[in-house]
LUMMARLUM-285065 format. One record per residue (C-alpha): residue in one letter; x, y, z. Coordinates in steps of 0.001 Angstrom, whole numbers, padded with zeros to 6 digits, always signed. Example, Ala and Ser with C-alpha at 12.3 -4.5 7.8 and 13.67 -1.06 7.14 Angstrom:
<recs>
a+012300-004500+007800/s+013670-001060+007140/
</recs>
This chain:
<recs>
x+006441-014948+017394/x+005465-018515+018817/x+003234-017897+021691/x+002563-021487+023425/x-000430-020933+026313/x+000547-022594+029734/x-003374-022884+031218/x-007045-023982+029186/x-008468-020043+029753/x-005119-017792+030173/x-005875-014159+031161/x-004053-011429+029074/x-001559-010345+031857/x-000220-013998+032378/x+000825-013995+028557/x+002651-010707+027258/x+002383-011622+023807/x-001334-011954+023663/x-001512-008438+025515/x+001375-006758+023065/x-001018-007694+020048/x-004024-006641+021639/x-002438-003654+022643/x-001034-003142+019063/x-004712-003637+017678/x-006151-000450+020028/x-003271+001853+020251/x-003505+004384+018124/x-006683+003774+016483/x-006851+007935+015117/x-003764+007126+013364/x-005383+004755+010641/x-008118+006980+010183/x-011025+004881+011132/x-011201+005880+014571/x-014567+004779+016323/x-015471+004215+019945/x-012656+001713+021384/x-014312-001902+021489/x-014636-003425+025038/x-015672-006795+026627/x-014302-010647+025942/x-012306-010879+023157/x-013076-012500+019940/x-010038-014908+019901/x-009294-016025+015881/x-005844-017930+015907/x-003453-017119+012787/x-001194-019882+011740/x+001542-018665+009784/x+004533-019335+008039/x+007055-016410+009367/x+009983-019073+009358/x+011572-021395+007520/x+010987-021793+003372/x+007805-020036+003755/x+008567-017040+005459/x+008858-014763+002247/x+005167-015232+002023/x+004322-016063+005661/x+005686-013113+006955/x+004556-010398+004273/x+000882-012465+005304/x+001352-011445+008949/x+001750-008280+008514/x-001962-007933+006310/x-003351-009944+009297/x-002259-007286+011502/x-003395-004264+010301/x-006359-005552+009488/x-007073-006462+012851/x-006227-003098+013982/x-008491-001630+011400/x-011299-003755+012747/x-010863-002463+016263/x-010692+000819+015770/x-013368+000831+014200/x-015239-000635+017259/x-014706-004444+016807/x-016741-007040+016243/x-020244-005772+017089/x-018546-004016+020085/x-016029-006637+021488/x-011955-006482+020559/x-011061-008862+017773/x-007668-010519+018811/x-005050-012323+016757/x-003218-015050+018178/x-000407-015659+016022/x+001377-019308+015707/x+004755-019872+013782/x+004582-023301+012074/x+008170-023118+010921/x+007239-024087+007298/x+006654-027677+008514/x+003218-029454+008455/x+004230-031430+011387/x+004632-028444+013517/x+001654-026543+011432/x-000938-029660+012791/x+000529-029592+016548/x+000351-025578+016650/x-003445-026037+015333/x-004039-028383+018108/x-003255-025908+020605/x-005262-022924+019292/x-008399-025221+019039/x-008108-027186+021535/x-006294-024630+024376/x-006861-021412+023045/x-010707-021926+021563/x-010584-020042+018655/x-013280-019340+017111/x-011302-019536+013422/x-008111-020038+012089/x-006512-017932+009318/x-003306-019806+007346/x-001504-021919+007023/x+000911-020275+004807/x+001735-023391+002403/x-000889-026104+000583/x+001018-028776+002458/x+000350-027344+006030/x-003339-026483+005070/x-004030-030114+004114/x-002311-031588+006877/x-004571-029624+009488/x-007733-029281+007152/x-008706-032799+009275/x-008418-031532+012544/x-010816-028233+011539/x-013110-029937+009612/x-014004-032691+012236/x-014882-029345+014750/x-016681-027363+011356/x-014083-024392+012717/x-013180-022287+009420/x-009847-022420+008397/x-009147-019383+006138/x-006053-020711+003927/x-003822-019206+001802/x-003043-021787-000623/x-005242-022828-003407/x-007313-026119-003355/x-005341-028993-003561/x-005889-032931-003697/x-008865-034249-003739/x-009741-034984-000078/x-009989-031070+000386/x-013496-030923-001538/x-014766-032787+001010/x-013854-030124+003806/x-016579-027338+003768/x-015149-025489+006341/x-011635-024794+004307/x-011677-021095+002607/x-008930-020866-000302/x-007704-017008-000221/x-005088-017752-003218/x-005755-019405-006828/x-005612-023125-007615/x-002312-024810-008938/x-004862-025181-012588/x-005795-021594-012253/x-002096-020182-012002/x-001479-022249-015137/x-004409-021343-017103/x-003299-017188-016017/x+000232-017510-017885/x-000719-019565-020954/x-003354-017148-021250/x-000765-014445-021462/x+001384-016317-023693/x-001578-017484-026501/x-002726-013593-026278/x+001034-011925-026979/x+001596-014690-029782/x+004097-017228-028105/x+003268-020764-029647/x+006799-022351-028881/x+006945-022391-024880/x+009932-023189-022453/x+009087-023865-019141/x+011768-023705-016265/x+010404-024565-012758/x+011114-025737-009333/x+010701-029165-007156/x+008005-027364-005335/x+005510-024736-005929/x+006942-024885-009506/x+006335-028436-009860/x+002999-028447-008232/x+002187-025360-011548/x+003516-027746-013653/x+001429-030731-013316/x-001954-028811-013692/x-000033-026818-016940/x+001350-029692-018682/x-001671-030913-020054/x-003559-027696-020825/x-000825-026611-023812/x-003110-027709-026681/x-006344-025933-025291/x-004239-022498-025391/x-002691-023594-028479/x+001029-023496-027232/x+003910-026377-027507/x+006195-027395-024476/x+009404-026981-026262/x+011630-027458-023033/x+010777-028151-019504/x+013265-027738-017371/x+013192-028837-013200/x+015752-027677-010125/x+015906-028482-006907/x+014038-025448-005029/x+017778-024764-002489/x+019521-024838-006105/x+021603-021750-006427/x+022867-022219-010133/x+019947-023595-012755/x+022968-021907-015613/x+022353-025959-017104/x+018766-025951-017474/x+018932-022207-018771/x+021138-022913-021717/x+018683-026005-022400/x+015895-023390-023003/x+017880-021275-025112/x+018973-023967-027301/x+015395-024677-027954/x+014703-020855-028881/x+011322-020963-027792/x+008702-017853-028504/x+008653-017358-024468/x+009749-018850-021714/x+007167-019361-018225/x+009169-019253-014575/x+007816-021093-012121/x+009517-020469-008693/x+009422-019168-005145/x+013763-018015-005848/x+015431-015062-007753/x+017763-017878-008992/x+016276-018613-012145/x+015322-015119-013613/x+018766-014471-013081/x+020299-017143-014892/x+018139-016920-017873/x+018974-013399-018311/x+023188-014527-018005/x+022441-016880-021077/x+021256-014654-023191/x+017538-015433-023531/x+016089-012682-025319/x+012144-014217-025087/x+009860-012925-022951/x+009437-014184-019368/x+006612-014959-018053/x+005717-015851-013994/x+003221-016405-011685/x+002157-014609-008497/x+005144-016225-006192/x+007572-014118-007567/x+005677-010769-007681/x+007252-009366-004759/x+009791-006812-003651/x+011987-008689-002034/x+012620-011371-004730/x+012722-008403-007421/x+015335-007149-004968/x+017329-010570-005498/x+016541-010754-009283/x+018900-007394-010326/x+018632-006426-013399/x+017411-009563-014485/x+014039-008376-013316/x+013479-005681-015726/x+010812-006961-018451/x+008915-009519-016608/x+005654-010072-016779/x+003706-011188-013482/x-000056-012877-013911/x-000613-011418-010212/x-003259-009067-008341/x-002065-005944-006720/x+000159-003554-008534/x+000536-000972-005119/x+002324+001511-007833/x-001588+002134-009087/x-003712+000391-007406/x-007583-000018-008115/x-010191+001647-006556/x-011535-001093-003919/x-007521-001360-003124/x-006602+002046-002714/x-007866+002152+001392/x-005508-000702+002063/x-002495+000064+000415/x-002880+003727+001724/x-003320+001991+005763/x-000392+000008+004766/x+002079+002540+003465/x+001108+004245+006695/x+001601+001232+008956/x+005303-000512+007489/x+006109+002391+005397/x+006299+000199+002398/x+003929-001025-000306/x+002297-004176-000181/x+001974-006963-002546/x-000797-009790-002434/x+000472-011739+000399/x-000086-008817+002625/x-003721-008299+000802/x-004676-011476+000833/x-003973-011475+005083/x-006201-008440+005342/x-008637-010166+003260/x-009008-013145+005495/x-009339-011290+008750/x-011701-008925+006770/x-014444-011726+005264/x-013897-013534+009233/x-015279-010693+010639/x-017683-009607+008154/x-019506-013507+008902/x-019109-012964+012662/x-020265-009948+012524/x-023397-011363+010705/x-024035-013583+013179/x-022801-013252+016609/x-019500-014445+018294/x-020905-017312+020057/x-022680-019025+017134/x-022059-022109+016388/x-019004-023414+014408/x-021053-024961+012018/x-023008-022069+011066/x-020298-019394+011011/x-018919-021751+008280/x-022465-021580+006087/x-022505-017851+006810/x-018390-017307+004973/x-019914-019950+002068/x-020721-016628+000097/x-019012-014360-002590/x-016972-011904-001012/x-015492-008617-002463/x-011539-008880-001453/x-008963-006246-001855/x-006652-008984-003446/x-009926-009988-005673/x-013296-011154-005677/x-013839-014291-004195/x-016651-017134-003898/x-016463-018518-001153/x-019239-021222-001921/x-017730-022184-005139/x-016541-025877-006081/x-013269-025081-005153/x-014008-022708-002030/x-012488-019913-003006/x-014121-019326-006432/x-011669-017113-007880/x-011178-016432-011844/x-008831-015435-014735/x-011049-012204-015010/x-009328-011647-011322/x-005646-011278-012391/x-003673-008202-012686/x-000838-008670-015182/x+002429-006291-014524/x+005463-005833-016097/x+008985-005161-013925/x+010514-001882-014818/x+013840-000920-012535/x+012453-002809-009683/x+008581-001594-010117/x+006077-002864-011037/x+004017-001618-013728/x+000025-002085-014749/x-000448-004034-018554/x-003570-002973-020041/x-003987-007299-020416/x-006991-008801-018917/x-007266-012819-019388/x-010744-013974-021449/x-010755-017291-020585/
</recs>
């Protein structure tokens, strides 16, 4: 859904896409139940920089769709103080090459007065320059990653850091009495987990009996799996964006628990798991199946919209377009870039979690955040777990 503008200050007719989303955004409005007065005037434009192709689509797309709905929730409820919010969606193919050419063009071209995404850490740092040197925000859903991206004020993290994901499993595993660990992860994401984990074993009191690495296209990790099982460890942690693993650790016999993190908790991948999904345990944040009270109004618009129920990715979309317009909202569409970055340095009460935005690591979530859930046939299922520390 690439949309590449052809003059500096297109009009809505000249590009169909712009006009289909807008269009999405105010049709219907009675149908998602928070029907106001329809919102008139210049646009807000807010660009969204996505991931809806390539390695990233599983979480890019699933993203999308939150942005969407929440920016048809904001307009029917009257806008932004009155004027249509609109949603110009980029596809950065899962490449940060692309990712800092397509941000070009929404700042530069399209003047938008934010940008929500990228979809992958490696995108968001690779563009974090090019929004910081304007102060535009840049909503991201990736947690912080190196160093250089303390420095950006202006860069929003809507997911956890690499440490925090690490610090949410062990925390499982000290708590349910695993001491003797296996850890089987990927090149990527997985290895990214890994290097913030592998040093934090002896605060949570847990040994690294077998680490275990494949290449994130690998279809057969059958080698590394029987690795883990010959060290017969109390649990074993998953670290992956693929159904590949869970599945061949079930094939070997592993009869210790598995624990993952938040990439995995998703319907599709549980759809690619089998049976081998039955029993595991997900440090995530939105269990749809029984959702909490500040989630139920989203899942219920989403069901509604796809017909489906959403996991975080989708949440943490309609969280993004949600805290953007709360800050504009605040204080006006035409104030300056600068200060509509102050105004989103605050905490922030997500559907996905609650956030601080002015925290160290701009995003400021916690363990006390997580949702822990267990896979049974293919749903998932509340633990009555919460992380202390």
């Amino acid at each position: 859904m690439t949309h590449r503008p052809h003059s500096p200050l297109p009009t809505l007719s000249r590009h169909p896409l712009r006009a289909t989303l807008l269009a999405f955004a105010l049709a219907a409005s009675a149908s998602t139940g928070f029907a106001q007065s329809a919102p008139s005037g210049e646009p807000i434009r807010v660009g969204a920089l996505l991931s809806t192709t390539g390695g990233l689509a599983a979480v890019g797309l699933p993203e999308r769709e939150g942005v969407l709905l929440a920016q048809k929730v904001v307009n029917a409820r009257g806008g932004i103080n009155g004027r249509p919010l609109e949603i110009v969606l980029e596809d950065d193919g899962s490449s940060p090459d692309s990712a800092v050419a397509k941000a070009n063009a929404l700042i530069h071209t399209q003047k938008v007065r934010a940008i929500i995404g990228p979809s992958g850490i490696a995108q968001t740092v690779a563009i974090g320059g090019l929004t910081q040197a304007q102060k535009l925000p840049l909503v991201a859903f990736s947690g912080i990653g190196p160093a250089v991206e303390r420095e950006r004020s202006c860069v929003f993290h809507m997911t956890p850091s690499q440490e925090l994901n690490a610090r949410a499993v062990l925390s499982y595993a000290r708590d349910t009495g695993a001491k003797q660990v296996g850890v089987l992860h990927d090149s990527g994401y997985g290895q990214v987990i890994w290097n913030a984990m592998k040093d934090l074993g002896r605060e949570y009191g847990v040994t690294f009996v077998q680490v275990e690495k494949f290449e994130i296209a690998a279809t057969d990790v059958t080698t590394q799996a029987a690795k883990l099982r010959a060290a017969n460890p109390d649990a074993i942690i998953v670290v992956s964006t693929s159904a590949t693993p869970f599945r061949n650790v079930r094939q070997v016999r592993i009869s210790a628990p598995i624990i993952a993190v938040h990439g995995t908790a998703s319907y599709e991948l549980v759809k690619a798991m089998g049976d081998a999904a039955d029993n595991v345990i997900h440090s995530e944040f939105l269990v749809a199946e029984d959702p909490l009270p500040a989630q139920k109004e989203f899942v219920d618009a989403y069901k509604k919209e796809y017909g489906k129920l959403p996991k975080h990715f989708s949440a943490a979309g309609w969280d993004a377009v949600m805290a953007l317009a709360e800050s504009i909202k605040a204080n006006g569409a035409d104030t300056s870039n600068e200060k509509l970055c102050a105004a989103m340095r605050r905490p922030y009460a997500g559907v996905t979690t609650r956030y601080d935005f002015a925290a160290p690591d701009m995003g400021g979530m916690t363990l006390a955040g997580f949702t822990y859930s267990k896979l049974v046939k293919g749903q998932f299922t509340r633990l009555d777990y919460k992380a202390a520390k």
